[in-house]
C-alpha positions in Angstrom: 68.8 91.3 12.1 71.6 93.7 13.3 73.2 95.3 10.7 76.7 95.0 12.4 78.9 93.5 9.4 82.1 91.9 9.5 84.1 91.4 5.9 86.7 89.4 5.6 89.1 90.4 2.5 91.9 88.5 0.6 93.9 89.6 -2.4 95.2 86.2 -3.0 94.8 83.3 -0.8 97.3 80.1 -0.7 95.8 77.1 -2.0 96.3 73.6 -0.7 100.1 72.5 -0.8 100.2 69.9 -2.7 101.1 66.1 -1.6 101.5 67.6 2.3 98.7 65.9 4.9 98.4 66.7 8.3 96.9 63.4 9.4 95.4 63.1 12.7 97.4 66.3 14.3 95.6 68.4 16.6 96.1 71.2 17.5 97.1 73.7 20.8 95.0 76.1 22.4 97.0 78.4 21.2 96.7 77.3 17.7 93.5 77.4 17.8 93.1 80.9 19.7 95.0 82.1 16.6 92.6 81.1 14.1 90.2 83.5 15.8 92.2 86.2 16.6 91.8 89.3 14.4 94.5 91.6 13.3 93.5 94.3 15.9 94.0 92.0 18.9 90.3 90.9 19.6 89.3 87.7 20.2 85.9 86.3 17.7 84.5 83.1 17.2 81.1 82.4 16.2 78.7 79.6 14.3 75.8 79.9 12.7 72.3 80.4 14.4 70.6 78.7 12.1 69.5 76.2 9.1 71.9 77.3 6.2 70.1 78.0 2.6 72.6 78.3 0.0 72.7 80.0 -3.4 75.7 80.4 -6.0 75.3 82.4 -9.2 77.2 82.7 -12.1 78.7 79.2 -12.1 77.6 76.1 -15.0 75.3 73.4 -13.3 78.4 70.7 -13.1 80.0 73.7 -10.6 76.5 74.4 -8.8 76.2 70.4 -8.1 80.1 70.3 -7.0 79.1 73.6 -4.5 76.7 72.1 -3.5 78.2 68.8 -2.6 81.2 70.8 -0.4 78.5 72.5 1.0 76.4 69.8 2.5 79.8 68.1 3.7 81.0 71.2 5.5 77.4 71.6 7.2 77.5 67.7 8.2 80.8 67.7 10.0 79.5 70.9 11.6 76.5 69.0 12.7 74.5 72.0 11.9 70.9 72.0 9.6 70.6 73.4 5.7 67.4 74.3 4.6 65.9 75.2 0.9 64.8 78.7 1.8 65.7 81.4 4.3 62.4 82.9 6.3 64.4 86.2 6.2 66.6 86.0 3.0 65.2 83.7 1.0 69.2 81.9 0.4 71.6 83.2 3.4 74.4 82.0 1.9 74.9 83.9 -1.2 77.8 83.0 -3.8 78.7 85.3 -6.6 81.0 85.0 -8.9 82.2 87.2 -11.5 85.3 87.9 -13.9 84.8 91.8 -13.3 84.4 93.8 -9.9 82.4 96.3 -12.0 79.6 93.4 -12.9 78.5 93.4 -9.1 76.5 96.6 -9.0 74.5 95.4 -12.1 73.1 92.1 -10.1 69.5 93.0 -9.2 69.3 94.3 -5.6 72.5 93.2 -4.3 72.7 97.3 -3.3 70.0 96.3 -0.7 71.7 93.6 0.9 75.9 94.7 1.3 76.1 98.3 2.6 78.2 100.7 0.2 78.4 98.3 -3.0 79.8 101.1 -4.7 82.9 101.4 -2.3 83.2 98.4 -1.9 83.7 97.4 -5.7 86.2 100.1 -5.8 88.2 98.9 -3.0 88.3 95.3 -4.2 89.8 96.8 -7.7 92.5 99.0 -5.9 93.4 96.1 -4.4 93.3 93.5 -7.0 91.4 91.0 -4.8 89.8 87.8 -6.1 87.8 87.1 -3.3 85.5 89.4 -0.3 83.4 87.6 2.2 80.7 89.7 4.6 79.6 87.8 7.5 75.8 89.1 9.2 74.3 88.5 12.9 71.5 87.6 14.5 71.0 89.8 18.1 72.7 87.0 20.1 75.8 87.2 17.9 75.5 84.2 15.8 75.8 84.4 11.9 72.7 84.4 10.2 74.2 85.5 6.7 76.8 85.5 4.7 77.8 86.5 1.4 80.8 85.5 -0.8 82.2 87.2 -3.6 85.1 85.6 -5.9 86.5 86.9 -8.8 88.0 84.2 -11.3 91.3 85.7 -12.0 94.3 83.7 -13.2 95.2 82.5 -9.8 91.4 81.1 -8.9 91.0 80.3 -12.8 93.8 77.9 -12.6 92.1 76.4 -9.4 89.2 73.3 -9.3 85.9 74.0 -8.7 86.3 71.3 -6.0 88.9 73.2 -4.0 87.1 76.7 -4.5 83.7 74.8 -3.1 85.7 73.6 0.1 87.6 76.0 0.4 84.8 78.7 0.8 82.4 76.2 2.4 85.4 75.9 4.9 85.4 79.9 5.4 81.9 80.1 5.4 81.4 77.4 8.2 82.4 79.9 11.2 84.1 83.3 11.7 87.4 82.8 12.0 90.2 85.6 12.0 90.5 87.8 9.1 94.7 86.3 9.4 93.5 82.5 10.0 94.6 81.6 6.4 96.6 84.0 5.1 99.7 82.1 5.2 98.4 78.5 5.1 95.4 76.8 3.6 92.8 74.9 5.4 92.9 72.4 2.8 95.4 69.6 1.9 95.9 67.6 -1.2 96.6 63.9 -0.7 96.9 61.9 -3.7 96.0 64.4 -6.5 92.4 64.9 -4.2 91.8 68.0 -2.5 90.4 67.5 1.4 90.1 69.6 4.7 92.6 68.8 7.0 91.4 67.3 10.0 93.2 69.5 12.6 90.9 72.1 11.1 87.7 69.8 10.7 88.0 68.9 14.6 88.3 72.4 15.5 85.2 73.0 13.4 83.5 70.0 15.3 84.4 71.7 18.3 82.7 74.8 17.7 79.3 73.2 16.9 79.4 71.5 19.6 76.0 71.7 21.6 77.4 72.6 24.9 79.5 75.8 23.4 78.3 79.0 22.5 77.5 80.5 19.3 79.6 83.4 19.9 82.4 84.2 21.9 85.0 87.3 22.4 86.9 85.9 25.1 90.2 83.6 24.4 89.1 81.2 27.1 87.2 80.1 24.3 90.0 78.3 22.8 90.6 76.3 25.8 87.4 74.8 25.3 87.4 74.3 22.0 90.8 72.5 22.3 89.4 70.2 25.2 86.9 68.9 22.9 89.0 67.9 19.7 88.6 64.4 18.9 91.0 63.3 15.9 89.3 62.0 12.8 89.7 58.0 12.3 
């Protein structure tokens, strides 16, 4: 496994606007070449590589079972595999979450697995985040890990545990740009339920499918992403 790392790092995300739906929009290549455009300029899409095994601490088993529910949703739009176990990892996609920064350095071993925990922590207090997501690679580019960290302040406290499950699972799914949702959510509510819109759900489709690559760093990606969106019925 390469050790390259990307984290992706919000202080407070927007949650789903309530009563809006964006139907059966799709969206431009330029839309979509957004999502995966960092702030520095550089172009970054990739999927996973392989079977997802997922693990969330620190949550009551009525949470774990919701989690788990977004999860296996997310994974079966995506057309992709989940597993029990991880050859490599054991779970390689790791949910914590906490009500303190401070409590992450105390979970056994988690030192081992994200580089400078110590920093880190301290960074995420500075800034006040609730929520820090690091994304790892196999050698051909493709994510073989990822772990999420959320921190229940008041503004996810006063969220459902079925719009945090989606919400991540939706994050967690593929890289996209560290901007992709800073100003809107991928998530709609329709009707009092919380769901994914479909403009992103297609472009998620998109990326798994067969023919495209599991990484890419050039924006003629988004072209061919955006010639395979099929609308949701």
């Amino acid at each position: 496994m390469r050790q390259k790392v990307i984290p992706i790092f919000s202080e407070h995300r927007p949650e789903p606007p309530a009563g809006i739906f964006w139907g059966k929009m799709m969206m431009e290549p330029s839309q979509i070449e957004t999502l995966f455009t960092r702030k520095d300029g550089t172009y970054l899409c990739a999927r996973w590589g392989r079977p997802i095994a997922p693990v969330v601490f620190g949550v009551d088993d009525e949470s774990l079972r919701v989690f788990k529910g977004a999860i296996e949703a997310v994974v079966s739009l995506a057309d992709h595999e989940m597993a029990e176990t991880d050859p490599e990892l054991g779970a390689n996609m790791m949910v914590f979450f906490c009500k303190d920064w401070d409590e992450l350095p105390e979970v056994p071993h988690l030192d081992r697995l994200v580089p400078d925990l110590h920093p880190l922590v301290d960074k995420l207090k500075r800034a006040d985040a609730n929520q820090y997501r690091i994304f790892r690679f196999d050698p051909q580019g493709a994510i073989c890990a990822v772990f999420v960290f959320l921190r229940l302040d008041e503004h996810l406290a006063a969220v459902s545990a079925d719009t945090i499950a989606l919400s991540q699972a939706v994050q967690s799914i593929l890289l996209w740009s560290d901007m992709a949702f800073t100003e809107t959510s991928p998530l709609a509510a329709v009707d009092g339920t919380t769901v994914l819109r479909p403009d992103i759900a297609a472009v998620i489709r998109a990326a798994y499918d067969p023919v495209m690559p599991a990484v890419a760093q050039d924006a003629s990606h988004a072209l061919r992403l955006a010639a395979r969106l099929e609308p949701l019925q």
